[in-house]
Structures are given as structure tokens and as C-alpha cells.
C-alpha positions in Angstrom: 77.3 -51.6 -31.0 79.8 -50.9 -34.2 80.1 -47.0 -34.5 82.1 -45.5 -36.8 82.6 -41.9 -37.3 83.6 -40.0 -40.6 85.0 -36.8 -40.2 88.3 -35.0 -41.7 88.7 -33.2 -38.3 90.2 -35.2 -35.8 89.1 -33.4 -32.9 85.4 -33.7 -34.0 85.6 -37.6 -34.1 87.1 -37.9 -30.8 84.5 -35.6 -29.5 81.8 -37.6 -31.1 83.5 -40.7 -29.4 84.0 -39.2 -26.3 79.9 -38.5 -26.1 79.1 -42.1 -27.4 80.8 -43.4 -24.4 79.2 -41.2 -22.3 75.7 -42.0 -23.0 76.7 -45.9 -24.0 77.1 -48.1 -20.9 78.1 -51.1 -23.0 81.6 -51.9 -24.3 81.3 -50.6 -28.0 83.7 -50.7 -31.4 84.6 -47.6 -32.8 86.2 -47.1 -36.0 87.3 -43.7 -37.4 87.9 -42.9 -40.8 89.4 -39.4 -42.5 88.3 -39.9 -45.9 85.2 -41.1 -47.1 87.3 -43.7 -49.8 88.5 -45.1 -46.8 85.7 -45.7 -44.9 84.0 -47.2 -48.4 86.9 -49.5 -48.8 86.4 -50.6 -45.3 83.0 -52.0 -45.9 83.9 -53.5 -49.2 85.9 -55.1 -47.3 83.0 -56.4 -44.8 83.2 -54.8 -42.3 80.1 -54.1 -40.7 79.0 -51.2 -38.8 75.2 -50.4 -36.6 75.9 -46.9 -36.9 77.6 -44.0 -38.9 78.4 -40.2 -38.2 79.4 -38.4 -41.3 80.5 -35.2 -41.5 80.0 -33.9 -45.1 82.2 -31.1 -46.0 85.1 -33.5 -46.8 87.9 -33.7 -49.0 88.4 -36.3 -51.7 84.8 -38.1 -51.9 82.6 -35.9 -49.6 79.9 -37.0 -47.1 76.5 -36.7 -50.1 78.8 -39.2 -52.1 80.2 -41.4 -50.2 76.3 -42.1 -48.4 75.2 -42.3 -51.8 77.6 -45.6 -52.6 77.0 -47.0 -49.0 73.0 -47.1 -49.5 73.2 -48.6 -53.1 73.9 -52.3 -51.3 73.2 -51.2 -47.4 69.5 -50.0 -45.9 70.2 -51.3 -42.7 73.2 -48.5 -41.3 72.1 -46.2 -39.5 73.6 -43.1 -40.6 73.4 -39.6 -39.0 75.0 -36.4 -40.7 76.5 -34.3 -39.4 76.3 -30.4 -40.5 76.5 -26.8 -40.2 74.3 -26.3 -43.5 70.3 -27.7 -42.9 70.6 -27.0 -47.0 72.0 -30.8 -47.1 68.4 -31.6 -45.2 66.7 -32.2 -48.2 69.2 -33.9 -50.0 70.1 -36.0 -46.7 66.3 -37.4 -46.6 66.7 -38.5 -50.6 69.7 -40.7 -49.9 68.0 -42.3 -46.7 69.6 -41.0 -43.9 68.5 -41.5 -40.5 68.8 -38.2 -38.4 70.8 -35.0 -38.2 73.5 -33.3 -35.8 74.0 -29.6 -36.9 77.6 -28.1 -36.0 78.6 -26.8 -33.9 77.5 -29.9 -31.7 76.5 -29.5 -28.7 75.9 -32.4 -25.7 71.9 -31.4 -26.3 71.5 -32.2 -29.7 73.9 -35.4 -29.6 71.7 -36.5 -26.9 68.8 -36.4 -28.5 70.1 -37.8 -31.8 71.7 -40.6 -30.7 69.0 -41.4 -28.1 66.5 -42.1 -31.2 69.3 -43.9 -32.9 69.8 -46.4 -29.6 65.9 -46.9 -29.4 65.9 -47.8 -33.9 68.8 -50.3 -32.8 67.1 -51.7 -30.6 64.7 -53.3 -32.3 62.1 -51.5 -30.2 60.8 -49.7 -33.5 60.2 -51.8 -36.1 61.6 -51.0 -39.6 60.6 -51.8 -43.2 63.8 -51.2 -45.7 62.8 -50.7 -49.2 64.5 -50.5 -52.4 63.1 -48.1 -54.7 64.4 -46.9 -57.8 66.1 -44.1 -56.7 67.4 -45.0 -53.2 67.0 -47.2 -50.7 64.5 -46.2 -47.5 64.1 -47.7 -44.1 60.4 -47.0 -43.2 59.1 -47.1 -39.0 56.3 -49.3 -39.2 54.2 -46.7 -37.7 54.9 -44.1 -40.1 53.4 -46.5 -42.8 49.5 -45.4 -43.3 48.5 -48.0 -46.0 50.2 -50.3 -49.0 48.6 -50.5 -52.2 49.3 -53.4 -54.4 49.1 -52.9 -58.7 50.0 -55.8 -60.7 53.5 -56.5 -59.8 54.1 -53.0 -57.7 53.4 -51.7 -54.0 53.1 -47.5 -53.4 53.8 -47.7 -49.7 52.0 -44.3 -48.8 53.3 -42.6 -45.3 52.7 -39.7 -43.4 56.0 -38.5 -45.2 55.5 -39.2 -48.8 54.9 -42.3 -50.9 57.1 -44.9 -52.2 56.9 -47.5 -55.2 58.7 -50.3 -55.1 58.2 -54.1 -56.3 57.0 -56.6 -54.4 54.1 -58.8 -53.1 51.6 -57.1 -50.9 51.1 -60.8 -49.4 54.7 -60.7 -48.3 54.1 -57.2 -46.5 51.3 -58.8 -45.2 53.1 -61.5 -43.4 55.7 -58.5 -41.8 53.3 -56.2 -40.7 50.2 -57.9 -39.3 51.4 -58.3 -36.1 52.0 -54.8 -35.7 48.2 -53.8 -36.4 48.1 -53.9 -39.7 45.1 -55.3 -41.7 44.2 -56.6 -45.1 41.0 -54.6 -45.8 40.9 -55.5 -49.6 42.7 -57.6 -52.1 45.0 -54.4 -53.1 45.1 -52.8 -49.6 47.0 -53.2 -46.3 46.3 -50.4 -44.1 47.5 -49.5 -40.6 44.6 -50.1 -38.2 46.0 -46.8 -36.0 46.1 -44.7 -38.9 42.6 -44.9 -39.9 40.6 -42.3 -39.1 36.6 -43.1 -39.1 35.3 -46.3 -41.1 32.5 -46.0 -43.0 30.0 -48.6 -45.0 31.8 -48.7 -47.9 35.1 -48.5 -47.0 37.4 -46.2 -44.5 38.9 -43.0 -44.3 42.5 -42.7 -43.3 44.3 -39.7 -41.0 45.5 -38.2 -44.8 42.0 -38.1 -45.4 42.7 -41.0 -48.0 39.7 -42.8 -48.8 40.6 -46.7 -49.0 38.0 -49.5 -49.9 37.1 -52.5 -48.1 35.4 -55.6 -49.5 32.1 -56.2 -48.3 33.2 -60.2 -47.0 35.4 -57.9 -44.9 34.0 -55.1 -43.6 32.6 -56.3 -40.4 36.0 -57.7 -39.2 37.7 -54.4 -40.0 35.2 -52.5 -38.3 35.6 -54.7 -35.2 39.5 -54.7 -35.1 39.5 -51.1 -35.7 36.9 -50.5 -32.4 38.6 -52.9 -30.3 42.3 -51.2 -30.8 40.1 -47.3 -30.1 38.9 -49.2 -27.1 42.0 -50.7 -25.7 43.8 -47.0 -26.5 41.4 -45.6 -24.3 40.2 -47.6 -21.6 
């Protein structure tokens, strides 16, 4: 794994080393950077990193702006700030990032952060990166309830919030429908384990969305939606 760590204090990002290596069994790269221009520079350069701790009282460029640059042209780093002010929560969330350590750390919450960080790089949770407008998202599959398609845009609605972005919903389609997703309608794409009851003329998600399904289509929904109930709880 490529870790680097962002911090102006020099004895927090040889802390933060010192408890990758202790829960990392792996030989791993780390690279620390002081300034936020540096680290910027670093991956104009292409360098590449799998995950990033950024402080974000910094000074020079601080931490909001420096992860604002990084996610205009990168989705895929998984960044995790790092904090003694749950103020930059909200703002954190807007720009994409992945997870939050509050200072003072301690071996607890570093645990647990970097835990779900190991299990994202992994590849054991699957992850849809978007581009919206705004920012650029990285969405767990099962935190996706349904995609609805209107002329040339998608709102990708989640148990979080919704997103609009552009795109084809048949090219979601191809992504997602081996991870129990479903085409229940020419604009819809819903999550088989989000649904919450299926009716006659359509479905009712766990939002309490109502979502339509074409008639040529109901039957198979209805059956792949009782066979995954039955193999949850057989």
C-alpha cells in the first residue's frame, strides 16, 4: 500500500506511521509531506498514492484546499482527515473524503479508521466514483438504493443523499448487476436489497420511495426480489 501523510507537525506523521505499521503486516511506502503545495506537486508529478492522512490546520495551502485540487482529477484516494474540529465534518463530506480521525488521536479511533480504509482497498466493497458538478464522490455499492435515468442524466439516490451526474444508466447497468442490482424499468436500476415490499404496480424502497416497474417485468422482479429474502434468511 502507498500511504502518505500530510501534516505540519512532524511528530504527528511519525505517529501516524508508526500505527500504520503496526496494524499493516505488509511492507508498505510511505511518503510524508509538510505542506500541502508539496504534496500537490508530488502527484502532479505522478506519483500515486492508495491512501492519504491530512491534517487540516496547515500553513500555506491548508488541508480543505489542498483536498479540494486533489479530487478535481482523483476519486479513487482514499483520503482521511484528520482533526480536532468535527466543524470541517460537513465540509469534509462535500469534497469526498473518506473517513475521519479527531485529534488528539488515539490507537482506538486509528484502529477503527484505518480498519474501514484496509477493507475499501481491498476491493472487498465495491465502489462507484462519480463526477458531479460540484465534486467528485466514490459511492459503496450498497449504499446506492436506486438510479434514475432522464434524457442524458442519472440522479443516483442513496441512503445519504442524491447525486446527478451524466451518464448512461445502461452503463451502470453493466457495473452493478452482479452486485444485486436490477433493471425494473426503462429509467430505473434499483438495488434488489434496498427494496422494501413490492407491490403490483411497482415497488416500494427502504426510503419509502415508490419506484415503477414495467408490467413485461414485474414477475421477474418479484421473483429475484423473494429469492434474495429467502437466501438472507434460510
Amino acid at each position: 500500500m502507498r500511504i502518505a501523510i500530510c501534516d505540519d507537525d512532524q511528530q504527528q506523521c511519525q505517529e501516524v506511521k508508526k500505527y500504520c505499521q503496526k496494524y499493516l503486516l505488509e511492507k508498505n511506502e510511505y511518503q510524508i509531506f509538510h505542506k500541502g503545495e508539496d504534496l500537490l506537486k508530488s502527484l502532479e508529478e505522478g506519483n500515486i498514492f492508495d491512501l492519504l492522512f491530512q491534517d487540516i490546520n496547515m500553513p500555506g495551502i491548508d488541508g480543505i484546499e489542498t483536498t479540494r485540487r486533489i479530487r478535481e482529477n482523483n476519486n479513487k484516494l482514499y483520503i482521511i482527515f484528520m482533526t480536532s474540529l468535527m466543524e470541517y465534518a460537513m465540509e469534509g463530506y462535500q469534497l469526498s473524503v473518506n473517513d475521519f480521525i479527531l485529534k488528539p488521536m488515539t490507537a482506538e479511533s486509528f484502529e477503527r479508521a484505518f480498519e474501514r480504509a484496509k477493507e475499501a482497498l481491498s476491493g472487498n466493497i465495491p465502489i462507484l466514483n462519480i463526477k458531479t458538478k460540484n465534486m467528485g464522490k466514490s459511492l459503496p455499492f450498497d449504499n446506492i438504493l436506486y438510479i434514475e435515468a432522464f434524457g442524458r442524466k442519472l440522479e443516483i439516490v442513496t441512503r445519504d443523499g442524491s447525486y446527478e451526474i451524466y451518464g448512461s444508466l445502461g452503463d451502470e447497468e453493466e457495473q452493478l448487476i452482479k452486485f444485486d442490482f436490477m433493471r425494473v424499468h426503462r429509467s430505473y436500476l434499483v438495488n434488489l436489497n434496498a427494496i422494501d415490499r413490492v407491490f403490483n404496480k411497482g415497488l416500494i424502497m427502504c426510503n419509502q420511495d415508490e419506484i415503477p416497474v414495467s408490467k413485461k417485468r414485474h414477475q421477474e422482479v418479484y421473483d429475484a426480489y423473494t429469492e434474495l429474502q429467502f437466501k438472507k434468511y434460510k
